[in-house]
N, C-alpha and C positions, 0 to 999 in steps of 0.2 A: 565663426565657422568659415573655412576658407571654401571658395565654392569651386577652386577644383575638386572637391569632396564630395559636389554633389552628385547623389544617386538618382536612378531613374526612378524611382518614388516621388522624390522630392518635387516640389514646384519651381521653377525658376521666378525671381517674385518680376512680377510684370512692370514694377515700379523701373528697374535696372534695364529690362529691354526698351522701355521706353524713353529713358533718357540715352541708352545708345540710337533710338529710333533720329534722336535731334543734334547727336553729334559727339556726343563726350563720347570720347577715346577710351576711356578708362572705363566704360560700361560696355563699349564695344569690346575691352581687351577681356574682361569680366563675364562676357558670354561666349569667346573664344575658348578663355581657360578653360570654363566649365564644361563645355560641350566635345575638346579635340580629342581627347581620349575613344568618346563614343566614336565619332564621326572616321577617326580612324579604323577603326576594329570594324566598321557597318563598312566601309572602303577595302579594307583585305579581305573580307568576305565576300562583299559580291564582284571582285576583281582575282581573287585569289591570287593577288604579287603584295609581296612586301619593298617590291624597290621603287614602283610607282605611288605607292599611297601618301608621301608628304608632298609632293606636287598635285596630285588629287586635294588632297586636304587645302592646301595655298586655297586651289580655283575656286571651293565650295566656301570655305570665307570671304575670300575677294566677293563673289556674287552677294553672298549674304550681305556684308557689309554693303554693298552695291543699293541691294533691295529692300534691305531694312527700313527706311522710313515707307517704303508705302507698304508693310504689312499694316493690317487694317485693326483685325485684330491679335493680339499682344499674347493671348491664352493659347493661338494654334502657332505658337512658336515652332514650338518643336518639330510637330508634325511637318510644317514649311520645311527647316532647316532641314531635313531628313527628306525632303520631297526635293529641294537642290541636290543634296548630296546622291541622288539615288539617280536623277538626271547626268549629272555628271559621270557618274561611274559607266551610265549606260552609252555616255556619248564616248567616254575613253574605250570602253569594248569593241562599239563597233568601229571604231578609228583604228585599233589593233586587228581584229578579223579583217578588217579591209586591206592593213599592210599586210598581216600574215599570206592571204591570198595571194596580191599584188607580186611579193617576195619569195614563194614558193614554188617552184620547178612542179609543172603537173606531169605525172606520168599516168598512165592507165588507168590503174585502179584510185588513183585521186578523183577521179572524175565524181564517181558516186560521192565524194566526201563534200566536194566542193558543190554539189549540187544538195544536199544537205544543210551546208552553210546558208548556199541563198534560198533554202525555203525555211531555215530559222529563219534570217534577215525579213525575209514576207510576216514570217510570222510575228515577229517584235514589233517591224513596222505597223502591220494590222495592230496589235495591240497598243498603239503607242496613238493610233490616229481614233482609235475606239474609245483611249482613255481621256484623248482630248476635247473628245465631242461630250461627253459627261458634264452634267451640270458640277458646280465646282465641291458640291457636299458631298458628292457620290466620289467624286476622282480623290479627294483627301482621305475618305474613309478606307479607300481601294488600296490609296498611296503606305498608308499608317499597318492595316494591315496587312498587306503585301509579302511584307518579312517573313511573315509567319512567328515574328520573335516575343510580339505581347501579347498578353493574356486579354481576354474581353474585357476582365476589368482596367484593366489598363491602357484599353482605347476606349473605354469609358470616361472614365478621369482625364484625359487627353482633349476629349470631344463637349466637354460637359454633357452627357446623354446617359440615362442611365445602362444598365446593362442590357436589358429588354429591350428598350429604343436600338440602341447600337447593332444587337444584334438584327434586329427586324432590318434597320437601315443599309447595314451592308448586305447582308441579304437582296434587299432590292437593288443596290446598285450592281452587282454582281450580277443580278439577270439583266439589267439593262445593258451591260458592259458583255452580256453574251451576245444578245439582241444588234449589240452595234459591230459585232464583230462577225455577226451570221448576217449582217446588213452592209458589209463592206466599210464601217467606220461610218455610215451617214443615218443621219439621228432616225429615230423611229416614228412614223407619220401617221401613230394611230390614235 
């Protein structure tokens, strides 16, 4: 089986990430293959350009490769790699809104527009400082779902957690992740 074929069903077998975790090239190039297709399409999607996303795609391998040996555990591959890739996209956004801004002639009625951008920007930022105060179970679950793109059972099988568990689980990080963001980002002291 050639593992650019591999589906989101499938498992990526842990044996192959982990000998890219110690260096072989060829497991490294073997988790690339398999994964660019996704990684791309999840990159026009939350960027909505097609002439940035293979420089996008570069940066979210470069890191990977970067960080792969201290992924700890082998089984939240995916979840990891999709939590760079989704970092990334969000750092090439706001890098773009900031020039768009920078580079845009304001006239009158831009005003209200541009004050709309910086209360997204608050609001991202809250979100971003909310999701990093989260213990790290809760920010993976948040990260995996996020998308809206997999089914419970398939952040089931992602998480080893049955479906009941997963659901209960993001549930709770979800109120916490309200909690931190009705609390300014700083942890809950109760």
């Amino acid at each position: 089986m050639a593992t650019s074929s591999l589906s989101a069903a499938d498992e990526f077998p842990a044996a192959a990430i982990a000998r890219a975790q110690t260096g072989d090239e060829r497991a490294l190039e073997d988790l690339i293959r398999a994964y660019q297709g996704r990684i791309a399409r999840f990159v026009i999607a939350q960027t909505g350009e097609r002439h940035d996303y293979e420089d996008l795609c570069q940066t979210i391998f470069i890191k990977m490769a970067l960080a792969l040996p201290k992924l700890k555990v082998p089984a939240t591959f995916e979840a990891w790699l999709f939590r760079i890739a989704r970092n990334v996209c969000i750092d090439h956004l706001r890098h773009r809104r900031w020039w768009q801004r920078l580079f845009v002639a304001f006239e009158p009625d831009h005003e209200s527009i541009a004050a709309e951008a910086i209360a997204m920007d608050r609001r991202d930022a809250e979100l971003e400082r909310a999701l990093a105060r989260l213990p790290d179970g809760d920010r993976e679950l948040i990260d995996l779902a996020r998308d809206g793109r997999r089914s419970h059972r398939e952040l089931a099988r992602l998480t080893n957690l049955s479906v009941g568990a997963l659901k209960s689980r993001l549930f709770r990080a979800r109120i916490r992740l309200k909690q931190l963001i009705a609390d300014g980002g700083s942890p809950n002291e109760s």
